[in-house]
N, C-alpha and C positions, 0 to 999 in steps of 0.2 A: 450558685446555679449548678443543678449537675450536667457531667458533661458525659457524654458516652460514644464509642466510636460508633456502635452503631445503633439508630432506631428502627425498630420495627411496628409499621404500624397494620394491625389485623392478627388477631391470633385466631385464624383458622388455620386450616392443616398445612397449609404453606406457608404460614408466614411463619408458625412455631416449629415447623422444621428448620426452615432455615437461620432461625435463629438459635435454634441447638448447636447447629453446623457450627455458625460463627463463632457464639460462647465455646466449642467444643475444640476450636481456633484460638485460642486466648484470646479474644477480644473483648471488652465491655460493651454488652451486647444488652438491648431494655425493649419491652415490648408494650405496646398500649393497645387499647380493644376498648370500646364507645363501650361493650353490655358487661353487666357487672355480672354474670353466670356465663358460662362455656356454654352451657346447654340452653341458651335462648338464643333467638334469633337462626337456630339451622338452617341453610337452603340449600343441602344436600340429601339426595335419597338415601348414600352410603353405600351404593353398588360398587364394590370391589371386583375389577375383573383379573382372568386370570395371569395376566402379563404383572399386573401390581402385586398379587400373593405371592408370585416368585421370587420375583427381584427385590422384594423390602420386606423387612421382619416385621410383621404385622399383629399383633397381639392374638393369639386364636379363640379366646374364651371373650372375646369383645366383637366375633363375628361369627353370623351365624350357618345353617348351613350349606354346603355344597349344592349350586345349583349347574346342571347340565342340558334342561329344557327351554326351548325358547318358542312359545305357541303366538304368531301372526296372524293379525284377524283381518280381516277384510269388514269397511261398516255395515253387512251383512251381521257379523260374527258367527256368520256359518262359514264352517269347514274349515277351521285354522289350519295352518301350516306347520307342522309340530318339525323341529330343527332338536337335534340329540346331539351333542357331544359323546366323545371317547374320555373327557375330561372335565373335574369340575371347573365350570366356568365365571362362575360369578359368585360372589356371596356380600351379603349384609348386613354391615358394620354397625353399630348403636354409635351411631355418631357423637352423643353427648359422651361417650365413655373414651370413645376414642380424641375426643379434642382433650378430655382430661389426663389421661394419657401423653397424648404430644406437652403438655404442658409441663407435667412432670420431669418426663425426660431433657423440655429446653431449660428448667431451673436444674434439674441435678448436672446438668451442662456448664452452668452457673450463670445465664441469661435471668433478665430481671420482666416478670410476668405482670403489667401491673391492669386493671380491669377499675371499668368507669372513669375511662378517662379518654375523650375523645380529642382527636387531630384538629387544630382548626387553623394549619396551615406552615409554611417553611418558607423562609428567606435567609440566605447568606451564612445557612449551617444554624439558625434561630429557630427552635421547633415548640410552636405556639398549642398548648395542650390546654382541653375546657376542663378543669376538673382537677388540673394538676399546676405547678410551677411549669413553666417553659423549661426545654433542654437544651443546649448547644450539642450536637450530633456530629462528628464527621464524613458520615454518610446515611441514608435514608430509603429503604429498605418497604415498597409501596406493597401491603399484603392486603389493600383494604379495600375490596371485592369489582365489580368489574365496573361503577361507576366512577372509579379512583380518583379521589382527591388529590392524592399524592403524585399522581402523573399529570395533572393537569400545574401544580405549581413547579413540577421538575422541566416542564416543560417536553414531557414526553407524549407519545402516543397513547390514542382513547381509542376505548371500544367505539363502534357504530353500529355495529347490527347485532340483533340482539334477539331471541326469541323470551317468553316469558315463561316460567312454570310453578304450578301448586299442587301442591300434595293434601292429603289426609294420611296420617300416622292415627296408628292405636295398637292399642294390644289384643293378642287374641288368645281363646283356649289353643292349649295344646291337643296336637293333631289333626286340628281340623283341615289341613289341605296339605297338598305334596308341594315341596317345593320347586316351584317354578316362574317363569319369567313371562310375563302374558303380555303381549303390545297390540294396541286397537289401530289401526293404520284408518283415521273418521277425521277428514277435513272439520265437519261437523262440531267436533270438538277440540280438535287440536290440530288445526290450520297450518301446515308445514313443519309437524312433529307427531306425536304422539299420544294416546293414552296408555297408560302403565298399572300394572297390577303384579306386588311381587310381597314376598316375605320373608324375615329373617327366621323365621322361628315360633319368634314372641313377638313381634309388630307387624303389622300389614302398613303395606305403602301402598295406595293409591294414588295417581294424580293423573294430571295432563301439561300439554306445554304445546307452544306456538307462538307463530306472529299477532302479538297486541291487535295489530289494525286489522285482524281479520276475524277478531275476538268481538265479535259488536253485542255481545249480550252476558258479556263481560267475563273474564277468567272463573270468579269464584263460584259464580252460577254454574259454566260447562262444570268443572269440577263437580259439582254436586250432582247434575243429571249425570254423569259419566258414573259417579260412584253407586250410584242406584241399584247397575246392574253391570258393572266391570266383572269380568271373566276372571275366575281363580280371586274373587274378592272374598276373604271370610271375615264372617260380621264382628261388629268390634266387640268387646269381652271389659272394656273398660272406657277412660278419657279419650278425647279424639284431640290430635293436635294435627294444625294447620299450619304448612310451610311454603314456602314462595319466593320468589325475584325472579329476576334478569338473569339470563344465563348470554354470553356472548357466542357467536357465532362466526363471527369473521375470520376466525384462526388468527395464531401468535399476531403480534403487532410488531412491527418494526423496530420503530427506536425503543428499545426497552431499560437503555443506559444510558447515566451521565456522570461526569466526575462527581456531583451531588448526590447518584441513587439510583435504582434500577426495579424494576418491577416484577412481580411472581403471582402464580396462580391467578384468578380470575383477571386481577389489574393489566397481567400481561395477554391476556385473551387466551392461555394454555388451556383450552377446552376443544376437545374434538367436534370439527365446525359440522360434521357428519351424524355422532350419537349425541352431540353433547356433555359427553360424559369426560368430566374435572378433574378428576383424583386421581391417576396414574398420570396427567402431566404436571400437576402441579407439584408433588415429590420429585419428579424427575428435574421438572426445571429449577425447583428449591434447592437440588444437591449443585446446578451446575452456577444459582446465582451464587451459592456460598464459597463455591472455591474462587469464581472468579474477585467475588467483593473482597474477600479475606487476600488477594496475590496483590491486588490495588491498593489495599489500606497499608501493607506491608513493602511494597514496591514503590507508591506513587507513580507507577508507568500506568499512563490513560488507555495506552494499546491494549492492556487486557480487557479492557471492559469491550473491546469488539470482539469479543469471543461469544459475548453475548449479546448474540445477532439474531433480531427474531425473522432478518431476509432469506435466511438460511434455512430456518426451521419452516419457511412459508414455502420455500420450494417443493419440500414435501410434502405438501398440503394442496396439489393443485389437484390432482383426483379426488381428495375427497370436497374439493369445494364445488366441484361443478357436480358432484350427486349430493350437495347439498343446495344448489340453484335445482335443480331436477326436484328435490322434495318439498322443495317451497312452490314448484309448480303443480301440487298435487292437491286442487283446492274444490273438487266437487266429489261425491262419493262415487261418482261414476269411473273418473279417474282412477282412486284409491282400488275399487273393485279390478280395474284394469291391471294397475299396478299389482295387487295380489295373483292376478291372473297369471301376469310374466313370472312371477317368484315361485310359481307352481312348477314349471320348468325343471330338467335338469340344471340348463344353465342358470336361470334363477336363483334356484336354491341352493347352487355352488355360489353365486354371489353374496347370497345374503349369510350365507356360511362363515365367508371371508368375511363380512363386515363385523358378524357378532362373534365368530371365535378367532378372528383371526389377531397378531399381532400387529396390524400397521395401524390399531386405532389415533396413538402418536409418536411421530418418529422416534427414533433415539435420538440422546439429548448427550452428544461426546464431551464427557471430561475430560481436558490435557491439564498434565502437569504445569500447577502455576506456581513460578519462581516464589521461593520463601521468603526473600528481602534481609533484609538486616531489622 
């Protein structure tokens, strides 16, 4: 039977960081992922904002280009809100390139990638694989997405609230539109979130997202009437692919460790309960579960793993949770119209300023030095 100290189960962006981390830690480090391709099953848009091009070495020919616009519609779609940066703000990543990417990087780490082979459960450090022999693991390492299996046998904290979202991807001619970030603010279609229209280049992203229960004529449909006539939409030039899930909401989750295992990226709720948007916390919180797993497997002192405290990271989150109870109250067009009304404002438009260029989308994530052990 092999034994590995650690498993990782999800090779998405978080879960193959941190498994680099660890391999890159001397540890025997194996990762498993239910889809046999990187590039199936997406449920990211690949918005890279700019706090994450900073702070992490990011591949530049795998994203695309600089955006500094951000046009806010009212479900009129008269009279957007155009918001400009002094800097570029956001850009968009080809997500299949960059999972293949982090993948690379956790094997030349010398982490074990292995694909089609699904979790189907842990007991007593026994890690029960459909698809594969069982592993004996010494710890367990939950990257597999915000409905986690992995935290519900570690006996950790679940998401609970959850908005949903889908997209349409394709490819489009070159130059057909400037790049920019187009957000519909239409209960209508995206009931306590959003419709979105943005592009890297060479793909257009479409979607929407919101609360299921307020969805009564069901996600895929909005999607399609949304895309008809989405603002800054240019028409597809090729395949159209469709993506979707659960996105959580509730901000970091609490117990996110145990002497068995600990959780990252979506499993740990590291989603901005505010834009929703996954990708700058889930590298941050990746770097902090890998030092602290790597001080515990090397120490066996339990104390480190409250380092990783997701009470901690929720305190910083209590502003943006209650203007995210605020945008879940935003459920008639009348409202949303209202709503744009105030963001028309100086003060407004200073707020909504701070929320899309600012840095507090998620707190910082403090690494301390973790004892090396013997």
């Amino acid at each position: 039977m092999r034994r590995v100290d650690v498993l990782v189960v999800g090779a998405g962006l978080a879960g193959l960081r941190t498994a680099g981390l660890l391999a890159g830690r001397g540890l025997d480090v194996m990762v498993v992922d239910r889809r046999r391709s990187l590039s199936a099953g997406i449920r990211t848009t690949g918005i890279f904002v700019r706090r994450t091009l900073d702070d992490f070495d990011l591949p530049d020919h795998l994203l695309g280009p600089g955006i500094r616009d951000v046009l806010l519609y009212p479900p009129s779609r008269r009279a957007p809100i155009r918001l400009t940066s002094d800097r570029v703000e956001y850009r968009v990543a080809d997500m299949a390139a960059v999972y293949r990417h982090a993948r690379r990087e956790a094997e030349s780490a010398g982490a074990q990638v292995v694909l089609g082979v699904r979790y189907a459960g842990a007991a007593a450090g026994l890690v029960r694989l459909a698809g594969a022999e069982p592993v004996t693991a010494r710890f367990i390492v939950g990257a597999d997405g915000a409905r986690s299996r992995v935290a519900r046998d570690l006996g950790l904290d679940l998401n609970r609230r959850f908005i949903v979202g889908a997209e349409l991807v394709h490819p489009i001619a070159p130059g057909t539109t400037t790049p920019a970030f187009h957000c519909v603010l239409d209960p209508r279609i995206a009931p306590g979130y959003l419709g979105w229209a943005v592009d890297d280049g060479r793909h257009a992203h479409v979607g929407v997202a919101g609360y299921p229960g307020a969805m009564r004529s069901g996600l895929r449909h909005l999607l399609d009437i949304f895309a008809t006539d989405a603002p800054g939409h240019a028409p597809p030039a090729g395949p159209v692919e469709r993506r979707g899930g659960p996105i959580p909401v509730g901000g970091v989750l609490r117990r996110l460790a145990c002497p068995a295992g600990l959780l990252v990226g979506d499993a740990a709720g590291a989603v901005s309960p505010l834009t929703a948007g996954g990708l700058d916390p889930c590298l941050r919180m990746s770097d902090l579960a890998a030092a602290v797993t790597a001080g515990y497997l090397r120490t066996g002192d339990r104390s480190l793993l409250d380092r990783y405290d997701g009470n901690a990271l929720r305190a910083r989150f209590r502003g943006r949770l209650l203007l995210r109870r605020a945008f879940a109250g935003i459920r008639s067009p009348a409202a949303a119209e209202a709503a744009i009304t105030v963001l028309r404002s100086r003060a407004g438009r200073a707020l909504a300023a701070r929320v899309l260029f600012g840095d507090g989308s998620f707190p910082d994530v403090p690494i301390e030095p973790v004892p090396s052990g013997t």
